[in-house]
C-alpha positions in Angstrom: 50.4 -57.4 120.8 48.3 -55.0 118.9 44.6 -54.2 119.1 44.4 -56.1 115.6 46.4 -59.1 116.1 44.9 -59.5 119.5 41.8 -59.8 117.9 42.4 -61.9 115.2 43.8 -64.3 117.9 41.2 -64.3 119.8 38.6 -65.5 117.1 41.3 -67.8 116.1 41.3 -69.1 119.4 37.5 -69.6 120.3 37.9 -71.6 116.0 36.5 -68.7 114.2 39.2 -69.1 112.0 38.3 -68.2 108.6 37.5 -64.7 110.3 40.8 -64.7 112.2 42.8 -65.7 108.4 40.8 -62.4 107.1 42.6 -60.4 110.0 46.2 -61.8 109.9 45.6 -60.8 106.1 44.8 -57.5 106.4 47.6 -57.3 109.1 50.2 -58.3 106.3 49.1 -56.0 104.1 50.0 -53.5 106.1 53.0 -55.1 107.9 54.4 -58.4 105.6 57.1 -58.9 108.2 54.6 -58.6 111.0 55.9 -61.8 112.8 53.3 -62.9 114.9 50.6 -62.9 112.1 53.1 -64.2 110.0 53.4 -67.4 112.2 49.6 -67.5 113.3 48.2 -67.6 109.7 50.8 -70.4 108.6 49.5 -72.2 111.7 45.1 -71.4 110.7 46.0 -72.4 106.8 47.9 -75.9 107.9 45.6 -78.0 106.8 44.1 -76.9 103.5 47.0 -75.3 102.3 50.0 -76.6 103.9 52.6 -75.2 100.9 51.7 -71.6 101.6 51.7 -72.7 105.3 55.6 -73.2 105.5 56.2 -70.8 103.5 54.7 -68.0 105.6 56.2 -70.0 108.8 59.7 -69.9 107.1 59.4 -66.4 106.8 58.3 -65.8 110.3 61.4 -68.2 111.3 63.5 -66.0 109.1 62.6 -62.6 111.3 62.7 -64.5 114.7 64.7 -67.7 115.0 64.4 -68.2 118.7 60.5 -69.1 119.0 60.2 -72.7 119.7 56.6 -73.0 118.7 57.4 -71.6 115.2 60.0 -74.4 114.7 56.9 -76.9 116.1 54.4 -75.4 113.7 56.2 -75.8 111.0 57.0 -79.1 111.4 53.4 -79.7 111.2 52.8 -78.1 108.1 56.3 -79.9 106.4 54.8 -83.4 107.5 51.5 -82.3 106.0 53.6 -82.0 102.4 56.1 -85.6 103.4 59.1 -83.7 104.0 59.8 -85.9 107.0 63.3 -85.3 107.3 63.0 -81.7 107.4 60.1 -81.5 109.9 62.6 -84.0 111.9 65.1 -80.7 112.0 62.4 -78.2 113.1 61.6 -80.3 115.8 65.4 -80.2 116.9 65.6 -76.9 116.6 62.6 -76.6 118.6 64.0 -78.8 121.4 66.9 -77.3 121.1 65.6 -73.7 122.2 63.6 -74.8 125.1 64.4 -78.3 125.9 61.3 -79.3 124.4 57.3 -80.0 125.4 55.3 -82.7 125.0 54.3 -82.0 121.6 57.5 -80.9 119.7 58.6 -84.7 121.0 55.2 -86.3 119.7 55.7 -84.4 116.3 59.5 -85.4 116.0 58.6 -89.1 117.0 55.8 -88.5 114.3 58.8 -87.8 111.3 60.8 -90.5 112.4 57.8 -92.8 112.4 57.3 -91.7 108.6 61.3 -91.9 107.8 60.7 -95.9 108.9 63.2 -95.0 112.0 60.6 -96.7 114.4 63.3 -96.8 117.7 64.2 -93.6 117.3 60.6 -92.6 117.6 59.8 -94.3 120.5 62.1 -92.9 122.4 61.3 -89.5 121.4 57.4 -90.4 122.6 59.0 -91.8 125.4 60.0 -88.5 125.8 57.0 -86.9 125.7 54.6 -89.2 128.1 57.6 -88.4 130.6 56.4 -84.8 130.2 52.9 -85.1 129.5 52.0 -88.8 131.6 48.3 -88.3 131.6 47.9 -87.0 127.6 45.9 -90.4 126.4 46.8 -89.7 123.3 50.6 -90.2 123.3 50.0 -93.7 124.4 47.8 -94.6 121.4 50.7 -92.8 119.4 53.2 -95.5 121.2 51.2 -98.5 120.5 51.0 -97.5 116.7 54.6 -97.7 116.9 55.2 -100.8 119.0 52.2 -102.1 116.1 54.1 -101.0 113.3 57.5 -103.2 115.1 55.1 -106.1 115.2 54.8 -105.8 119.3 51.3 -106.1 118.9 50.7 -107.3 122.7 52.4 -104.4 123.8 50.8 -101.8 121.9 47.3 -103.3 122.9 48.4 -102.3 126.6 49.3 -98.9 125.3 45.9 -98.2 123.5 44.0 -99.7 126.5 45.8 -97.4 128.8 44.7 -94.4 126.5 40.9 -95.5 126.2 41.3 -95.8 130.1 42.5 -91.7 130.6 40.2 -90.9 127.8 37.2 -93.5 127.8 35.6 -91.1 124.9 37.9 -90.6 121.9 36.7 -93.0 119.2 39.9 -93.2 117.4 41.7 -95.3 120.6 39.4 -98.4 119.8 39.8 -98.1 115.7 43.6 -98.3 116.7 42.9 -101.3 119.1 40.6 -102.8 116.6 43.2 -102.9 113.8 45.6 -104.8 116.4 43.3 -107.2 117.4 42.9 -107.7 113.5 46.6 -107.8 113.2 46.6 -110.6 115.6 43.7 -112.2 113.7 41.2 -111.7 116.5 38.4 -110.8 114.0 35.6 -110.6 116.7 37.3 -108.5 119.5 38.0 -106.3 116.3 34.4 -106.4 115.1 33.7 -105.3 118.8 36.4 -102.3 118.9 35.3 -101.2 116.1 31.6 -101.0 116.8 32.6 -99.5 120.2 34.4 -96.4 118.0 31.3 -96.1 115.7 29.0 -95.7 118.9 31.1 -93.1 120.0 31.5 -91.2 116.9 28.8 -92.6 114.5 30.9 -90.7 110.8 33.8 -92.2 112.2 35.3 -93.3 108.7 38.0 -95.0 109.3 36.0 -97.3 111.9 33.2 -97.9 109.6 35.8 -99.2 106.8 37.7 -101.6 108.7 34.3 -102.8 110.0 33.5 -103.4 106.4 36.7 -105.3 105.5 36.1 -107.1 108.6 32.7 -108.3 107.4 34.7 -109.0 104.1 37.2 -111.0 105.7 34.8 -113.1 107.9 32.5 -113.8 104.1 30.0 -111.7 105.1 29.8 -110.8 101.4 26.4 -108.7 101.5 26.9 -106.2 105.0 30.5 -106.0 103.9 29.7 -104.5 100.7 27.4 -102.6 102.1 29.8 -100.5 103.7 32.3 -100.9 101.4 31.6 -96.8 100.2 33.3 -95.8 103.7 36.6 -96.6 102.4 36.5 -93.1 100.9 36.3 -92.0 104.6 39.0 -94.6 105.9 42.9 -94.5 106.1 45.2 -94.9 103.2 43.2 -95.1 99.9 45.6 -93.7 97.3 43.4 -92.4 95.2 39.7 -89.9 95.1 36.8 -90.4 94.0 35.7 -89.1 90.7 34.9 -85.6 90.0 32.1 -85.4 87.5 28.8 -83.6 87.1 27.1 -87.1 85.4 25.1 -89.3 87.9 26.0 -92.5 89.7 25.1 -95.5 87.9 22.5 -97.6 89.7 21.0 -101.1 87.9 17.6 -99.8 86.6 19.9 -96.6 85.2 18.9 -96.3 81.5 22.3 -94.8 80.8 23.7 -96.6 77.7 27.6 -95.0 77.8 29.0 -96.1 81.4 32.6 -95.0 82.8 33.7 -97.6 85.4 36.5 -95.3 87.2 40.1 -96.3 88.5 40.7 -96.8 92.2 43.1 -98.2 94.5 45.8 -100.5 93.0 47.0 -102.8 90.2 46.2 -105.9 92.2 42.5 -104.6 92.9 42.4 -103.4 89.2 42.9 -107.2 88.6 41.0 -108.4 91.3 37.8 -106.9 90.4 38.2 -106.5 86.8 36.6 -110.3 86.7 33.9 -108.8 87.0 33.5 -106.2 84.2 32.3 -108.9 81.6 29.0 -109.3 83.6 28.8 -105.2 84.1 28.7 -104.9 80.0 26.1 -107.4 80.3 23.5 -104.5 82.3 26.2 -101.9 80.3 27.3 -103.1 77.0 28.9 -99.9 76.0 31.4 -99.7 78.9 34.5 -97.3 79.0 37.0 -98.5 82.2 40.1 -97.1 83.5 42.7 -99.6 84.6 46.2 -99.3 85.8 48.3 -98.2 82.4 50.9 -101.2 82.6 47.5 -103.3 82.7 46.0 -101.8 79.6 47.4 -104.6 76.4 46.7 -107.5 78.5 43.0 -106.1 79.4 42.6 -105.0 75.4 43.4 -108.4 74.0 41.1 -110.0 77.2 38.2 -108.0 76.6 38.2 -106.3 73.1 34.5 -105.1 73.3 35.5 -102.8 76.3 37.3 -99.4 75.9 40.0 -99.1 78.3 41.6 -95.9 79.4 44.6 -95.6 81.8 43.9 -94.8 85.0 45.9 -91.7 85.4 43.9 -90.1 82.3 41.2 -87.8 82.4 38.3 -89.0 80.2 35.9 -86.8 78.8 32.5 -86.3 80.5 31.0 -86.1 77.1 32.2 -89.9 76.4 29.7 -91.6 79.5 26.2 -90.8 80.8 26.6 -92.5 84.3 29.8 -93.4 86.4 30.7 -96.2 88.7 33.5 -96.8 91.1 35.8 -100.0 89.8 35.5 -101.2 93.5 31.6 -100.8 93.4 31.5 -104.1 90.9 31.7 -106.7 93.7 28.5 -104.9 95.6 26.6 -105.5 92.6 28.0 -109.5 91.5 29.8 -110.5 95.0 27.3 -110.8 97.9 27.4 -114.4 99.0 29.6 -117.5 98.5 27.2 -119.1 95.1 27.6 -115.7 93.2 31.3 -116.8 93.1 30.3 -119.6 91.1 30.3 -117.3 88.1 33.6 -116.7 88.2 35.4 -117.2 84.8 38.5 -119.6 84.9 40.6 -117.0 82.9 39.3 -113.9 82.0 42.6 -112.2 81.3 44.9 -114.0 78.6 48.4 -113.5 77.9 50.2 -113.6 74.8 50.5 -116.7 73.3 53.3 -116.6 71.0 55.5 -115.1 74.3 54.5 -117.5 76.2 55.6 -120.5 73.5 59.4 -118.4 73.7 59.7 -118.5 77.5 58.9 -122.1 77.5 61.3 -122.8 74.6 64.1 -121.1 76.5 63.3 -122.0 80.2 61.3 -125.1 80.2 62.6 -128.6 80.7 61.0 -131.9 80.2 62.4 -133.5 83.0 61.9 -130.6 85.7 58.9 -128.0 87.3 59.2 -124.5 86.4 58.1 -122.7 89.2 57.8 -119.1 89.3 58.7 -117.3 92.5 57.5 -113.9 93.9 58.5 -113.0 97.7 57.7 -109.2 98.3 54.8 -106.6 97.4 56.5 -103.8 95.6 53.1 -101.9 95.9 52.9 -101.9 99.6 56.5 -101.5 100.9 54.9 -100.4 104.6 53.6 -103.6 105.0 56.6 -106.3 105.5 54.3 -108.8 107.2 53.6 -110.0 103.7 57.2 -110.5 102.9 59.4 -113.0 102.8 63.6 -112.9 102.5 64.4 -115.1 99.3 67.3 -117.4 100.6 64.3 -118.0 103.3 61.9 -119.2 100.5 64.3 -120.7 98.0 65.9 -123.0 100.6 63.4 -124.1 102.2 61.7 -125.2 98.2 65.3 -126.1 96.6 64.5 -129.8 96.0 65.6 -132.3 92.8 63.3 -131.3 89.8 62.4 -127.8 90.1 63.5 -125.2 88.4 63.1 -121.3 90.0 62.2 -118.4 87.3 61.6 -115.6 89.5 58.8 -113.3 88.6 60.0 -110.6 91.6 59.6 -106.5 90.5 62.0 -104.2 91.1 66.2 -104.4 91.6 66.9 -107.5 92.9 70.1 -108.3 91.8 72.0 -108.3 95.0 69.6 -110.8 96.4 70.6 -113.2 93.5 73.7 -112.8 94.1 73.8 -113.6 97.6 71.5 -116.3 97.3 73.9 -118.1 94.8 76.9 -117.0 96.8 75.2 -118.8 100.1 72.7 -121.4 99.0 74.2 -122.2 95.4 70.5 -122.1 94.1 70.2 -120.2 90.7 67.4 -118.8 90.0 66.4 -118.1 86.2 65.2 -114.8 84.8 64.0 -113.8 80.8 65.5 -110.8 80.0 62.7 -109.1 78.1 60.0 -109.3 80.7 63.0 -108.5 83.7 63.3 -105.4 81.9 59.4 -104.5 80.9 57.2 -102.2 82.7 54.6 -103.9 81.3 52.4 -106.1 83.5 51.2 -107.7 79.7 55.1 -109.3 79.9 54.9 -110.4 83.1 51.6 -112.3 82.4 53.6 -114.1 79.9 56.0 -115.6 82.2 53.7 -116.4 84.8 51.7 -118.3 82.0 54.8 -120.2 81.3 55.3 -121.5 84.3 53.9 -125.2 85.7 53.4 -123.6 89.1 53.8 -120.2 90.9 55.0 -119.8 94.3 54.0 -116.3 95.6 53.7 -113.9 98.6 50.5 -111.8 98.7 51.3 -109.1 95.6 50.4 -109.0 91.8 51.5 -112.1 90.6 49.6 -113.9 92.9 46.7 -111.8 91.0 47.8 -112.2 87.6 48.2 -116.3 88.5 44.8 -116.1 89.5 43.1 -114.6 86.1 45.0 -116.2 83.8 44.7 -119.5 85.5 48.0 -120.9 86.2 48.1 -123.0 89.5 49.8 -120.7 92.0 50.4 -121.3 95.9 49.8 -118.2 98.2 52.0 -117.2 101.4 49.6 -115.3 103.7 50.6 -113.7 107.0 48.7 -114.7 110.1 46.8 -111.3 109.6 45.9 -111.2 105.4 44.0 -108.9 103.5 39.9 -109.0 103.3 40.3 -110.4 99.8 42.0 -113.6 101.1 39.1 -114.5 103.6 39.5 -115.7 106.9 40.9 -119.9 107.7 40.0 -120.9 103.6 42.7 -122.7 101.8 41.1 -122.3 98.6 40.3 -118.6 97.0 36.7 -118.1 95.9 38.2 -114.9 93.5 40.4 -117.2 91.7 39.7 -121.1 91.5 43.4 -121.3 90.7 45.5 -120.2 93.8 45.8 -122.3 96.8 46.5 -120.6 100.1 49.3 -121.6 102.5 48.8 -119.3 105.6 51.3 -118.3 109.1 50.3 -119.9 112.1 52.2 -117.5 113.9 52.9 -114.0 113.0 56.1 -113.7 111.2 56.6 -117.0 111.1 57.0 -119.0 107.8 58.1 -122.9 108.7 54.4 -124.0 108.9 53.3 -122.7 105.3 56.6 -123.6 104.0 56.8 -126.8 105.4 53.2 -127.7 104.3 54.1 -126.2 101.0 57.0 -128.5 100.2 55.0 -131.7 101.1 52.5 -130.6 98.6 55.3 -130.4 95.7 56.7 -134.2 96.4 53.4 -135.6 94.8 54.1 -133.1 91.9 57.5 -133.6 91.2 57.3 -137.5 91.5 54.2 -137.1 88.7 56.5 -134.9 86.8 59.3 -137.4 87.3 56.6 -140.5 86.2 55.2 -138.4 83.4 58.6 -137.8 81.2 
């Protein structure tokens, strides 16, 4: 090791690493297939620049191929960029060279945990807590997996035995507080969470579940109020705006106000009830919405200029900014606010509606749309249900199916003809649009909607179509905690597990509610 390296290590060591990245610089200047500072300054640029990171590590790998902890560093920097699979092969190699530590184990178990190969990765943390027993946090890392297979008992056991060898690390109670709330213990939730914010008081992630928490409970006004930590939290898709104009607040005298894209379709729905009573403090209001979202929100609202979300707009265009998901802070903080919502503030088009029903209506039966999966959110399956599941437990005299379901589905049709001998009906053009304006149309058309937690069930509720809501044991803060009716949209009706993963209950509730329908249907015609 010489005199220069060694130092650079050093101050890499004791985390004066923007020093130490200076060193290993010069070092390669000097030496570009110095190996060591090759490998150490992919391993001190990980995090901000993981691309450069693997490819200096690759190179390193390229002089040396026998250093285990090369092949483990660079697995690190190839999950940092997704490429699951190939971190997976570093960590082999890796194992393969030495017969592997704790961590090479951890990181592989990590890959496969991102590949969805859930067994296979806990067996390779198995692995590693047989090496490393005491390391508290390989246990939390096992009861995300036993969370993610739905073992939800089990993994509490694992995060409590890593809050019991590490009593301090804030980030083993957010973990336990997100099972409890997958269990739909809201309080012992609350109370993990608010343990982890004690401990580490900028703990984002804690401080935004504690927000949807509040959400989900109805606590409307302190939910709100922390709402902004979902910036700091775990798995928001998309950043905040960058923008030298201010913030808008209410007594802002700004005239030209940008209400910015965030999150999802469904949320761009969601809180898009809300921007008719923004343009009443903004009345010159530019929004960005969700592009496949943009002809139905133009013919809804033509006094708004809508941009799509993936479009810069021009700073010149807006003196003040707000985030889309601010809206409900300002409109939303208790239960009589909701009273303002509008029946149908989105409408669809008219004269496509009038075709669907021509071609798929009957007199003398229901046309129920049906929607069993979240396209949007294919990590969560909780949400889900299989169709042969849903369609036999609703195939009854009367009712016709139309299926409103994105993405390929034709092997599901299939199979549930082949099976059940239920048919279920489809209209070509809106199967084959992009367009969420289409979709609208045929959810319009319907009599009733029968839907898992995804975008139709949002596009039911703003155009006001009667639609009946699957909810896991565990929902989303939107969906509120033990109500059967929605206070975001007066037009859904929720049907929610008693156990997780288990469907009879809603379904069987859902097909007493449609005898009194079909027998008016039956009286009517």
């Amino acid at each position: 090791m010489n005199t220069s390296f060694q130092k650079a290590f050093i101050l890499h060591q004791q985390g004066e690493v923007e020093q130490a990245k200076l060193l290993y610089e010069d070092i390669l200047q000097n030496d570009p297939n110095h190996f060591d500072a090759l490998h150490m300054l992919g391993v001190a640029i990980t995090d901000l620049d993981p691309s450069r990171a693997v490819q200096l590590l690759s190179q390193a790998l390229e002089i040396d191929s026998t250093m285990p902890e090369c092949f483990n560093n660079a697995a690190n920097a190839l999950m940092k960029l997704g490429q699951h699979a190939l971190a997976l092969e570093c960590c082999r190699h890796s194992i393969a060279l030495e017969g592997g530590n704790w961590t090479t184990y951890a990181n592989a178990a990590e890959a496969l945990r991102n590949l969805q190969r859930q067994e296979d990765a806990l067996a390779s943390i198995n692995a590693a807590i047989s090496i490393a027993p005491t390391m508290a946090k390989l246990y939390s890392n096992r009861g995300n997996l036993f969370k993610e297979l739905g073992q939800h008992e089990q993994a509490l056991l694992e995060f409590q035995t890593a809050i019991e060898l590490d009593p301090e690390d804030a980030t083993f109670y957010v973990n336990r507080g997100l099972t409890y709330q997958a269990l739909n213990l809201i309080y012992p939730a609350i109370e993990s969470q608010e343990k982890a914010i004690a401990l580490d008081p900028h703990l984002g992630p804690a401080r935004d579940n504690l927000a949807k928490l509040h959400l989900l409970n109805g606590h409307f006004q302190s939910g709100w109020g922390m709402y902004h930590w979902r910036w700091e939290g775990r798995g928001l898709k998309t950043q905040a705006l960058k923008t030298s104009n201010p913030k808008w607040q209410k007594d802002s005298p700004a005239k030209r106000v940008l209400v910015w894209a965030e999150q999802g379709a469904s949320e761009h729905i969601l809180f898009g009830g809300l921007l008719l009573e923004m343009q009443r403090l903004a009345p010159n209001l530019l929004v960005q919405v969700d592009e496949r979202l943009i002809p139905l929100f133009e013919r809804s609202m033509p006094e708004i200029t809508f941009y799509a979300a993936t479009e810069t707009v021009d700073e010149s265009l807006y003196d003040a900014h707000l985030a889309l998901g601010d809206l409900p802070g300002l409109f939303r903080n208790d239960l009589d606010d909701f009273l303002n919502v509008k029946l149908q503030y989105l409408k669809p088009k008219f004269e496509q509606r009038a075709a669907i029903r021509e071609a798929l209506a009957r007199s003398d039966e229901l046309l129920i749309g049906i929607a069993w999966r979240d396209e949007d959110n294919p990590h969560d399956k909780s949400k889900n249900i299989e169709l042969n599941r849903l369609a036999s437990a609703l195939n009854m005299p009367g009712i016709k199916f139309v299926h409103l379901q994105q993405g390929i589905i034709d092997r599901e049709l299939a199979d549930l003809q082949s099976k059940l001998m239920v048919q279920i009906y489809g209209y070509k053009q809106v199967n084959e649009s992009v367009e969420f304006d289409d979709l609208a149309s045929l959810v319009s058309a319907c009599d009733l909607v029968i839907s898992t937690d995804n975008i139709v069930a949002d596009l039911a509720g703003s155009i006001n179509v009667p639609c009946w809501v699957l909810l896991p044991k565990a929902p989303q803060w939107r969906w509120l905690s033990g109500v059967t009716l929605s206070p975001w949209y007066p037009s859904l009706r929720l049907y929610r597990q008693e156990q997780q993963g288990v469907w009879d209950a809603p379904l069987d509730k859902i097909r007493h509610d449609l005898v009194p329908l079909l027998k008016q249907s039956t009286q009517y015609n």
